[in-house]
N, C-alpha and C positions, 0 to 999 in steps of 0.2 A: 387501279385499272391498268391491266396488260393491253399492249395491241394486239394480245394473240386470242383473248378474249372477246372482242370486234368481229363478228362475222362478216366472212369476204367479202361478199356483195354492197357493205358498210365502208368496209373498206377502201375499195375500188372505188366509189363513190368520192371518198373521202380522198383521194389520191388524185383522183379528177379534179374534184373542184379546188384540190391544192395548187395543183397545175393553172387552173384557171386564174385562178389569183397572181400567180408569177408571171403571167403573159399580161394578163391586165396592167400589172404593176411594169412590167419592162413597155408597156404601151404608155405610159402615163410618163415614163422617162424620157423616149422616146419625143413626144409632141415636147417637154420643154425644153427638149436641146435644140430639139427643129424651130421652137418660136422662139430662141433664143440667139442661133445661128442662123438662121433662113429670115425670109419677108412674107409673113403669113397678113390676110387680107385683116384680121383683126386680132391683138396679141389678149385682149381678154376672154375672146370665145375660144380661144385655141389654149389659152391655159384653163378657160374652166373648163374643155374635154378632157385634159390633164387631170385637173381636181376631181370628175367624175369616173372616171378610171379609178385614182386608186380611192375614191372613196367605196367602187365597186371590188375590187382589189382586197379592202382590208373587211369587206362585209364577207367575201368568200373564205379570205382567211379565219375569222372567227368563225363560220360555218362548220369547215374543213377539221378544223379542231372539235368542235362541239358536236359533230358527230362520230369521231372517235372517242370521245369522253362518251358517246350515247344517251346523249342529251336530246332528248325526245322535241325541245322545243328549237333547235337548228333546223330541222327537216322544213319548216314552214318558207323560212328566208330566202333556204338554198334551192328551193323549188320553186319560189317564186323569179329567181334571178333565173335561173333555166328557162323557165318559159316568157322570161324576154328578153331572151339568147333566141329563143326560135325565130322572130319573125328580124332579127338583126340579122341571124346566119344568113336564112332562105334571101332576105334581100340581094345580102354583102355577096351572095352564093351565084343569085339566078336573077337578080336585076340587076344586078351592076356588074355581073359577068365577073367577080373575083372569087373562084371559086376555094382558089388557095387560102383564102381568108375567111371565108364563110362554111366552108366544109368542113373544116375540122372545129367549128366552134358548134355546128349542128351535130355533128359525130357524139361530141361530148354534153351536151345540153339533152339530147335525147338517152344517151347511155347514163347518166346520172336521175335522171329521171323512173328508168328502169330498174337502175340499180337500189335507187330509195323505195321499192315498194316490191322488190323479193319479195317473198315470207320471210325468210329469215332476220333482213333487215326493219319491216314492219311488227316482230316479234318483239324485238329489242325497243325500237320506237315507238311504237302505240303506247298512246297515255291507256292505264289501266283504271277501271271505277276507284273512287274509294271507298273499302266497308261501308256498309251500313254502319250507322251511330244509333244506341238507345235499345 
């Protein structure tokens, strides 16, 4: 399997949720250097938002992969981690007034979501029947 064989819109997707995963993961560094250097109110919740990052992290990385391999069954994971990216962003975005933080993770959680249901990329992804037997 080429990547040039991947249709764009798979692609794009797939570039997305690459990206996602490297921020999630520079997030997850990030909180243990802080609870490690800093006085966080408790050191086991703030490393397990650590743990939960990059276990988010390496779910989007096997994603990000398996749907440029066009592996029909990544689509489910990476959709569901998207839509609860939505109500994280809008919060991070427009309740807690961090826009910088929440806007570009709603940017990207809605543009992969569109992007996983082209036609083109629904072509490649859709499980097909199997024959009839007999």
């Amino acid at each position: 399997m080429r990547v040039l064989d991947v249709p764009r819109p798979l692609l794009a997707a797939s570039v997305i949720v690459a990206l996602e995963s490297l921020a999630l993961t520079a997030t997850a560094a990030f909180l243990v250097v802080d609870t490690a250097i800093g006085h966080p109110d408790s050191v086991g919740r703030a490393l397990l938002g650590a743990a939960l990052a990059l276990v988010g992290a390496l779910a989007l990385a096997f994603g990000a992969r398996g749907l440029v391999r066009l592996r029909s069954s990544a689509r489910t994971p990476v959709v569901v981690l998207q839509l609860l990216a939505l109500p994280v962003s809008y919060s991070l975005a427009f309740q807690a007034g961090r826009v910088g933080y929440g806007g570009p993770i709603l940017v990207a959680a809605l543009a992969v979501l569109y992007l996983l249901f082209t036609p083109p990329a629904r072509a490649v992804l859709d499980r097909q029947d199997p024959p009839p037997t007999g």
